[in-house]
C-alpha positions in Angstrom: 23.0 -21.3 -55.9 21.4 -19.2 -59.0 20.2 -15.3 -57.5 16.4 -16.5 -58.4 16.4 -19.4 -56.3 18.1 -17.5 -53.3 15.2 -14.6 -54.0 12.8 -17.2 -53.9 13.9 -18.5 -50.8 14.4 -15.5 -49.4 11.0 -14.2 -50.1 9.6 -17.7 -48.5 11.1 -17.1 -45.5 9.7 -13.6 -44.9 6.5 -14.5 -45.5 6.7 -17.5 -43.0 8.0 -15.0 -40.8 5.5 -12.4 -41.6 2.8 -14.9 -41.5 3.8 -16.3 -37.9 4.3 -12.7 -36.5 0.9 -12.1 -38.0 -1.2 -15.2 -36.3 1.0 -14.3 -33.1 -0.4 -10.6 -32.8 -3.9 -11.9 -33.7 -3.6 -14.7 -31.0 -2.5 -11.9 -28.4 -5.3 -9.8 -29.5 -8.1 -12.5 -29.0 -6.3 -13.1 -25.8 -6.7 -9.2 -25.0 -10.3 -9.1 -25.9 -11.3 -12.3 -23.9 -9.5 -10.4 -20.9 -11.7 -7.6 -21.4 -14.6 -9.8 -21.6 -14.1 -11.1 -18.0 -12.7 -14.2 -18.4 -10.7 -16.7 -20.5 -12.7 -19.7 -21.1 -14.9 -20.4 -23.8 -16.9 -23.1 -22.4 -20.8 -23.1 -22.3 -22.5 -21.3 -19.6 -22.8 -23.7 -17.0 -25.0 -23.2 -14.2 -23.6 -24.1 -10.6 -25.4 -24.0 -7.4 -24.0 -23.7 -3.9 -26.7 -24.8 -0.8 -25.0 -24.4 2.8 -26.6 -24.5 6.5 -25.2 -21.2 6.5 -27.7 -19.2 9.5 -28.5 -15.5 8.6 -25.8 -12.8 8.8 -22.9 -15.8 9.2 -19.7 -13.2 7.9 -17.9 -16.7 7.0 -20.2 -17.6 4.4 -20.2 -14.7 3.0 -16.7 -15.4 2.5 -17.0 -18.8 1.5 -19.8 -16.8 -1.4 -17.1 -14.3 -2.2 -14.8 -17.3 -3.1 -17.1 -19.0 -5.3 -18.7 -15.9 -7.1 -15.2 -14.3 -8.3 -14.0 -18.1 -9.3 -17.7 -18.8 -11.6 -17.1 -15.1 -13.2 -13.6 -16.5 -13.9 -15.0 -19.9 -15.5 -17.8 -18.3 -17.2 -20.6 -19.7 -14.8 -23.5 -18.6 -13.7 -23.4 -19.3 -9.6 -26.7 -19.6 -7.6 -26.4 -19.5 -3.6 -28.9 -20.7 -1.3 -29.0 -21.4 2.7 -31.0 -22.6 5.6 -29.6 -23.1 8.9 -32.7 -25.7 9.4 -31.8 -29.1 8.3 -35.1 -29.7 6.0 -34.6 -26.4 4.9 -31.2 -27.1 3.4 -32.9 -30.4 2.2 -35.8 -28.5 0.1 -33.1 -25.9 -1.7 -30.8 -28.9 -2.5 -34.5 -30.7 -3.9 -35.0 -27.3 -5.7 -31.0 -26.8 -7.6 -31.7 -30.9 -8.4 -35.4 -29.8 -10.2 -33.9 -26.8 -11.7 -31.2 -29.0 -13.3 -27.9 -27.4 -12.7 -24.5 -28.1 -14.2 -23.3 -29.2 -10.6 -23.8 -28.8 -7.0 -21.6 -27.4 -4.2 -23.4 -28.8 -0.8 -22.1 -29.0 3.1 -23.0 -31.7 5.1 -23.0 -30.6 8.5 -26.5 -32.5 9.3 -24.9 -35.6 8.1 -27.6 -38.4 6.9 -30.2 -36.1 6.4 -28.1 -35.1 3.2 -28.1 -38.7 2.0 -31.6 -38.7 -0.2 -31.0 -35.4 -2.1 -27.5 -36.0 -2.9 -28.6 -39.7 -4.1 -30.9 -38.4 -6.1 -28.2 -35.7 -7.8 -26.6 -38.3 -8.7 -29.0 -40.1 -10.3 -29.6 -36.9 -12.3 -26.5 -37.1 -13.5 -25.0 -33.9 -11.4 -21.8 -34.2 -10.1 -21.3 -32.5 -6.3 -18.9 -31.5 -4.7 -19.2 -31.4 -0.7 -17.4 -28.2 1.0 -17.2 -27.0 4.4 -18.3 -29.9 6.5 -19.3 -33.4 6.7 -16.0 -34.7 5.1 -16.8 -38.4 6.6 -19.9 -38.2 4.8 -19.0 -37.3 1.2 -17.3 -40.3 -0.7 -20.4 -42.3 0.8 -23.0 -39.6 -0.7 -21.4 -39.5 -4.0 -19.5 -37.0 -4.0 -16.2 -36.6 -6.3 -14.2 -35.1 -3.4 -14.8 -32.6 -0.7 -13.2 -29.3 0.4 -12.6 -27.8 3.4 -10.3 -28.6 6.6 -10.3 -32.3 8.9 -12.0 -30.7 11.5 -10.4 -33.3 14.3 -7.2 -32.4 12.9 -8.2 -28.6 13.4 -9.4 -28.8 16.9 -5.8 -31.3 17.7 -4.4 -27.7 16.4 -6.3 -26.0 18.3 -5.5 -28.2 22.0 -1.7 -27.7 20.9 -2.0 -24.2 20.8 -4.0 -24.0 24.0 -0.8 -26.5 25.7 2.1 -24.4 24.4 0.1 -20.9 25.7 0.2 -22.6 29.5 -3.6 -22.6 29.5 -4.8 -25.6 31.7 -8.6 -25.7 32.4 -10.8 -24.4 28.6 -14.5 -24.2 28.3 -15.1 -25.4 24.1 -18.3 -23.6 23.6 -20.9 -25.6 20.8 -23.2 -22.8 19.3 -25.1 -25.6 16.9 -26.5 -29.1 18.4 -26.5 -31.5 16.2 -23.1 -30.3 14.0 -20.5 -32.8 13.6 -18.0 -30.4 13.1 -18.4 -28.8 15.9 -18.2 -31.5 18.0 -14.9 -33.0 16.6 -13.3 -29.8 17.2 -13.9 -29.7 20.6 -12.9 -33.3 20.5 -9.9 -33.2 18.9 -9.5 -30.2 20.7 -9.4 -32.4 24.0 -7.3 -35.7 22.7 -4.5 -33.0 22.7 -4.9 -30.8 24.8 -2.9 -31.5 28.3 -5.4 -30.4 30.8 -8.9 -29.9 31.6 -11.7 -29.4 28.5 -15.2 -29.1 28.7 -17.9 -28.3 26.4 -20.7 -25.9 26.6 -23.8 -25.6 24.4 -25.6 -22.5 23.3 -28.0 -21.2 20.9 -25.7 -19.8 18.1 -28.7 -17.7 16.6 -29.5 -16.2 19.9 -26.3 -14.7 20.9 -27.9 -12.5 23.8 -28.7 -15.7 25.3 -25.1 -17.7 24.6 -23.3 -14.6 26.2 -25.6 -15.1 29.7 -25.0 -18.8 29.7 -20.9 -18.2 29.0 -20.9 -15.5 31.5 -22.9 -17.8 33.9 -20.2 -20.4 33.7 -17.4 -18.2 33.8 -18.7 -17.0 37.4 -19.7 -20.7 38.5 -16.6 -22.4 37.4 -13.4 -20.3 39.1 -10.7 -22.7 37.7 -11.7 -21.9 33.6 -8.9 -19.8 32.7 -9.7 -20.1 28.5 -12.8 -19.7 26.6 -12.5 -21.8 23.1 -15.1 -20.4 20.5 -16.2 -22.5 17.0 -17.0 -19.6 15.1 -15.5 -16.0 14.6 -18.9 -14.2 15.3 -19.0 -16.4 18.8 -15.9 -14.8 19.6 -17.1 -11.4 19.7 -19.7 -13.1 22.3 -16.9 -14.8 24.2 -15.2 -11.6 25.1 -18.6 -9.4 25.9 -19.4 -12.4 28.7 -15.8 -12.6 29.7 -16.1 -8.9 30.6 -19.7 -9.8 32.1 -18.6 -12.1 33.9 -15.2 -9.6 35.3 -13.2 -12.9 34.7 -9.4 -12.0 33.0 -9.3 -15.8 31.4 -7.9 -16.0 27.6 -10.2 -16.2 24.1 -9.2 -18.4 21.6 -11.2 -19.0 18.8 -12.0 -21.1 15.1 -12.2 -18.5 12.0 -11.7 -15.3 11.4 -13.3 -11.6 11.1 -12.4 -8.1 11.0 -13.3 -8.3 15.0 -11.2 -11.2 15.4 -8.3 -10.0 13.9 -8.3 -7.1 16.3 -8.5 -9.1 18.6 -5.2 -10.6 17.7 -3.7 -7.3 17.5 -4.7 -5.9 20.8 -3.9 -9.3 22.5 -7.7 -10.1 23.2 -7.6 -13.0 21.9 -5.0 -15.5 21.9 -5.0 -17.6 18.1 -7.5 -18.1 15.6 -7.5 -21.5 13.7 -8.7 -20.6 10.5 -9.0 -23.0 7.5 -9.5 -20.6 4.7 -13.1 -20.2 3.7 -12.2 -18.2 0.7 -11.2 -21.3 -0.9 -13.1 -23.5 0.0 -16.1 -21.5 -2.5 -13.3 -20.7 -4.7 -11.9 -24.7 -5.4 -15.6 -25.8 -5.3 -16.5 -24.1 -8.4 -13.3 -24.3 -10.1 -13.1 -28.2 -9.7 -16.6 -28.3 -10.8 -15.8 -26.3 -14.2 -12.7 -28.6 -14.4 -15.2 -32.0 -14.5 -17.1 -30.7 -16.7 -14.7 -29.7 -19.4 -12.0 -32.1 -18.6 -13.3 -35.1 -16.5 -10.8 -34.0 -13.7 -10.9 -34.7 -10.2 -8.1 -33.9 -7.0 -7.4 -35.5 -4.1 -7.5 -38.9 -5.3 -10.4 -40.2 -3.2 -9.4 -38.5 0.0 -10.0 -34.6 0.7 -8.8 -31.1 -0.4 -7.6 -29.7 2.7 -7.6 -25.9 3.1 -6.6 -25.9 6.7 -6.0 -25.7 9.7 -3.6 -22.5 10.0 -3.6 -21.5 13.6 -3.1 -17.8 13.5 -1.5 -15.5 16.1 -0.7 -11.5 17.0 2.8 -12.4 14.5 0.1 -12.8 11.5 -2.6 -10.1 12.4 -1.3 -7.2 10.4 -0.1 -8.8 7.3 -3.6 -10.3 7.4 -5.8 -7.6 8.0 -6.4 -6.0 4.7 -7.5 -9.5 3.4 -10.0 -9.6 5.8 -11.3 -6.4 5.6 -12.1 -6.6 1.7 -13.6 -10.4 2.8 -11.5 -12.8 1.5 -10.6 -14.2 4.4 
């Protein structure tokens, strides 16, 4: 080959080479800046609201929020939170996100058919929801492209097994919400599994003064309870002030986590938790959300994305601990 075609050649090569080295580094450096920017995604700043039944000073959903906020700064959205423990007050907020026109909608469905007329009318906006939390049976029905959360028979069958294999044989489920689905199939499921004797108590969730008299008061009446099953972690920490009320020495087993709840693991207060991750339930809401909107993607192919149930013992408190304490679960 003549020397000025092998110089020509040569010199073509090294300025391929120099050239892809060269749109390499300036690929890595856009990929550094978006980094420092707070996220990775270029899509349009979407707008996504999340409207829960959530009560005041509920520690879960502010772990369910935690989940959601961190995954919107991810996928550049702009997340609005809203909640009303008051069925027509979760009604009116999911009315307002519809009038304010946002990108999508994150709703739970604990009150069932009251959720039906908003959600119909999302839809007919043209804003795709995403249920979370609760009201699974009611989601595909509302319109909803999937939902997210745990089966909650299938967490309370978790929950009876756990109460069988710890030897406990006569539980008090304790409802702190009338009227919440979810609540009740737990302590359903709880009893479909569960070997011995299950009954259910109701108290008023937002007045826990008064659902720690009325636990106490059965605890004294009814000698043969040996267990105390709670729905909610900050019904736990009631559970065990009436089970000292009442001087009773009967077990605590609970749904969902806290900071007090794991303790209680540790110290052996309490027997299991059944937790079903709240963290990401908020976290896959928005995510999926972003996905539909840039990608017309959906999961679970018509049925649900489960995030529990994990039944948790004193073997998982301390490895969980710190993940609880910064709120993440």
């Amino acid at each position: 080959m003549p020397r000025t075609v092998m110089t020509l050649l040569a010199l073509t090569l090294l300025a391929a080479g120099c050239s892809s080295t060269g749109g390499l580094r300036a690929e890595q450096a856009r990929n550094r800046e978006a980094s420092k920017a707070g996220g990775a995604v270029d899509t349009p700043r979407w707008t996504v609201a999340m409207v829960t039944h959530a009560g005041a000073g509920d520690s879960f959903w502010d772990t369910v929020r935690k989940g959601a906020e961190q995954a919107a700064a991810k996928d550049n959205i702009t997340f609005l939170y809203s909640n009303d423990a008051q069925t027509q007050g979760q009604v009116q907020l999911v009315d307002a996100a519809i009038d304010q026109k946002v990108d999508g909608l994150l709703v739970s469905l604990a009150k069932g058919e009251a959720m039906a007329a908003p959600l119909a009318r999302a839809k007919a906006a043209g804003i795709p929801v995403i249920s979370i939390n609760s009201g699974q049976e009611f989601s595909a029905r509302f319109g909803a492209l999937t939902h997210i959360g745990q089966d909650e028979t299938t967490a309370g069958q978790a929950a009876g097994t756990a109460l069988g294999t710890r030897g406990r044989k006569d539980v008090l489920c304790v409802i702190h919400e009338q009227g919440n689905v979810g609540q009740e199939q737990r302590c359903s499921g709880a009893k479909s599994s569960f070997g011995g004797q299950l009954q259910t108590l109701y108290v008023d969730g937002v007045n826990l003064p008064d659902a720690k008299a009325a636990i106490a008061a059965k605890l004294q009446a009814d000698p043969a309870l040996d267990t105390v099953l709670t729905l909610s972690a900050p019904l736990a920490a009631t559970g065990l002030q009436a089970i000292q009320d009442a001087r009773r020495g009967v077990e605590l087993d609970t749904f969902d986590l806290s900071t007090q709840v794991v303790s209680g693991l540790q110290a052996g207060t309490i027997g299991f938790a059944v937790d079903q991750q709240p963290y990401l339930q908020g976290y896959e809401g928005v995510d999926l959300l972003w996905l539909y909107r840039y990608n017309l993607d959906a999961l679970g192919g018509g049925k649900p994305v489960l995030t529990g149930p994990q039944v948790l013992t004193k073997d998982d408190a301390s490895a969980l601990a710190q993940y609880v304490a910064r709120g993440t679960r």
